[in-house]
C-alpha positions in Angstrom: -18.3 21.8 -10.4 -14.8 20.9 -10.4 -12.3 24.1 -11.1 -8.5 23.8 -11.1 -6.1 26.4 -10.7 -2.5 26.5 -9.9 -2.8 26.7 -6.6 -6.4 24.8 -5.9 -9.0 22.3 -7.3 -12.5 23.8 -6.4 -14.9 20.8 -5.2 -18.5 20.8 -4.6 -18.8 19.9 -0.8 -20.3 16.6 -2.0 -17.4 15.7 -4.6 -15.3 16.5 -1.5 -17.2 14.0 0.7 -17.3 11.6 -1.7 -13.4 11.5 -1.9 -12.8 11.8 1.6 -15.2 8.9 2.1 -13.2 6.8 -0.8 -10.0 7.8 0.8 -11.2 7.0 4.8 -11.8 3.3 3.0 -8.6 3.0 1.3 -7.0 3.8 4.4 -8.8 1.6 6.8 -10.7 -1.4 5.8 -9.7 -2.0 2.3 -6.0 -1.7 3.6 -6.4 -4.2 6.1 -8.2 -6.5 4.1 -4.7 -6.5 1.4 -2.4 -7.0 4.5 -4.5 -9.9 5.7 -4.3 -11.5 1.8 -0.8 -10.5 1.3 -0.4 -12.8 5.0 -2.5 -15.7 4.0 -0.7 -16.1 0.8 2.8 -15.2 2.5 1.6 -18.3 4.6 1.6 -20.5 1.2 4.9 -21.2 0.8 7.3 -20.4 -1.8 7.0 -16.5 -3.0 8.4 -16.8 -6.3 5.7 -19.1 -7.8 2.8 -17.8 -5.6 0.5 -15.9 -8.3 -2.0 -14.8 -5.2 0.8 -13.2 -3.4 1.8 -11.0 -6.2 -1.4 -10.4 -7.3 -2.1 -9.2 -3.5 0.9 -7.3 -3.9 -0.2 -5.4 -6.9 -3.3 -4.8 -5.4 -1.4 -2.8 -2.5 0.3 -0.8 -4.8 -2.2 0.2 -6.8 -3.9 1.1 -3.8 -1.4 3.2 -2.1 -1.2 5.1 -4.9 -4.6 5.9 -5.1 -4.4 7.2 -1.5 -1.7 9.4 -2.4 -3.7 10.8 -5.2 -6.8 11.3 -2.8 -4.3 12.6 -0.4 -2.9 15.6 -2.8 -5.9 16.2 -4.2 -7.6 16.8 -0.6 -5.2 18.6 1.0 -5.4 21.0 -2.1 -9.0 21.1 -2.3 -11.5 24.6 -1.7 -14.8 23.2 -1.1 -17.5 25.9 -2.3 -18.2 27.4 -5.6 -15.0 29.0 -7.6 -15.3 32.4 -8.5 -17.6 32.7 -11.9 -16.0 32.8 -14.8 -17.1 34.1 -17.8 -19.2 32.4 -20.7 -16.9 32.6 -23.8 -13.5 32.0 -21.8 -11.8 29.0 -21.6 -11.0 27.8 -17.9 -11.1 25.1 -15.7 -14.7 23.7 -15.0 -15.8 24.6 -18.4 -17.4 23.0 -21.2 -16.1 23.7 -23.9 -17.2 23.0 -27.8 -14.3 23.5 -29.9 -13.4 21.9 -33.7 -10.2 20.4 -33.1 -8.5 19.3 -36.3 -11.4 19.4 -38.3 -13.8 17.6 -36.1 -15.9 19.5 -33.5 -16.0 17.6 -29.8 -17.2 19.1 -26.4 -15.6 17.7 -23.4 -14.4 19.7 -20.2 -11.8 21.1 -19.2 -10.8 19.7 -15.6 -10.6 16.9 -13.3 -12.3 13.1 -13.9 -13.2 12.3 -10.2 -14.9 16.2 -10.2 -17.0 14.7 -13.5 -20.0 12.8 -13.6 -19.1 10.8 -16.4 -21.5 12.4 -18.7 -18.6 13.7 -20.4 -14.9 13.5 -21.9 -12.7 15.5 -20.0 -9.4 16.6 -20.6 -7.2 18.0 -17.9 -6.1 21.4 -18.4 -2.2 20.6 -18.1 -2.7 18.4 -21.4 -1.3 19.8 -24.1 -4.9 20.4 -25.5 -6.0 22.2 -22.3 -2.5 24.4 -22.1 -3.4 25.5 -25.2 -6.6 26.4 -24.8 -6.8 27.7 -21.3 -7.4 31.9 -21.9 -8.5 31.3 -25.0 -11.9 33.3 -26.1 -14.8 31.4 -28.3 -13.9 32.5 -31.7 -10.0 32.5 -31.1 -8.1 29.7 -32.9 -4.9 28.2 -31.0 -3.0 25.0 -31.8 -1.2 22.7 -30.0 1.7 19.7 -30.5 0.5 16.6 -31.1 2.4 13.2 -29.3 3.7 12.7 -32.6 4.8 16.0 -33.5 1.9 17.2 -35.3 0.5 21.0 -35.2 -2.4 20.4 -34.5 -5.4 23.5 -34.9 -8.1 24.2 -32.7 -10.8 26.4 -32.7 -13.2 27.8 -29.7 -16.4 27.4 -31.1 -18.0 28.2 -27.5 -17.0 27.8 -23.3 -19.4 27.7 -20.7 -19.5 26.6 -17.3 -20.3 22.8 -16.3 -23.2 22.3 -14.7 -22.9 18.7 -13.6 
């Protein structure tokens, strides 16, 4: 289960091994093998019309980022259960069934790499999930659309993921 609060993301100890293993790669191998590609087309000659060393170079970037986001998100990280919440309340690490503009979805409410795919999730600083964080199954919130829509939502029922 995957819980975010202000302060912490809760991880199961094998979503947090998992990540530390994908960051551990990023950082070692993986990163070598960009340098030594970024080298080997440095080595071809003329950087402005080399398409394999900015390719390489977008690779790196792309990468580095993703450490950094494996970075914050570890060093933020409580391994373990999060403290229960309850059925009906929408949190973090819930799954919650709500009709949203007419149409009912389920999705949860937390973070993608704490999913296992199974299903959508929205991130609780969203405007969807600011909205309905608190909220108790039967309440009816809204929210602002992108395009400056009110948009209505209604908690049709919260409970926690069991993924």
């Amino acid at each position: 289960m995957t819980e975010t609060s202000a302060t912490a993301t809760w991880l199961s100890q094998e979503q947090h091994d998992r990540l530390q293993a994908e960051l551990d790669h990023l950082r070692g191998p993986a990163r070598a093998e960009i340098v030594k590609r970024i080298e080997a087309a440095r080595e071809e000659g003329d950087l402005k019309e080399n398409g394999g060393y900015h390719a390489a170079k977008e690779e790196q970037g792309k990468q580095e980022a993703r450490i950094r986001q494996l970075q914050s998100l570890l060093e933020n990280a409580r391994v373990g259960e999060p403290p229960a919440a309850a059925d009906g309340v929408v949190t973090a690490g819930m799954v919650v069934t709500a009709e949203v503009a007419g149409d009912e979805m389920t999705f949860l409410l937390g973070l993608r790499e704490g999913s296992s795919g199974d299903v959508d999730v929205y991130s609780p600083t969203s405007p969807l999930g600011t909205a309905i964080s608190g909220a108790k199954v039967g309440d009816q919130v809204s929210y602002t659309a992108p395009n400056g829509r009110e948009i209505p939502v209604v908690i049709k029922a919260a409970k926690p993921y069991a993924g």
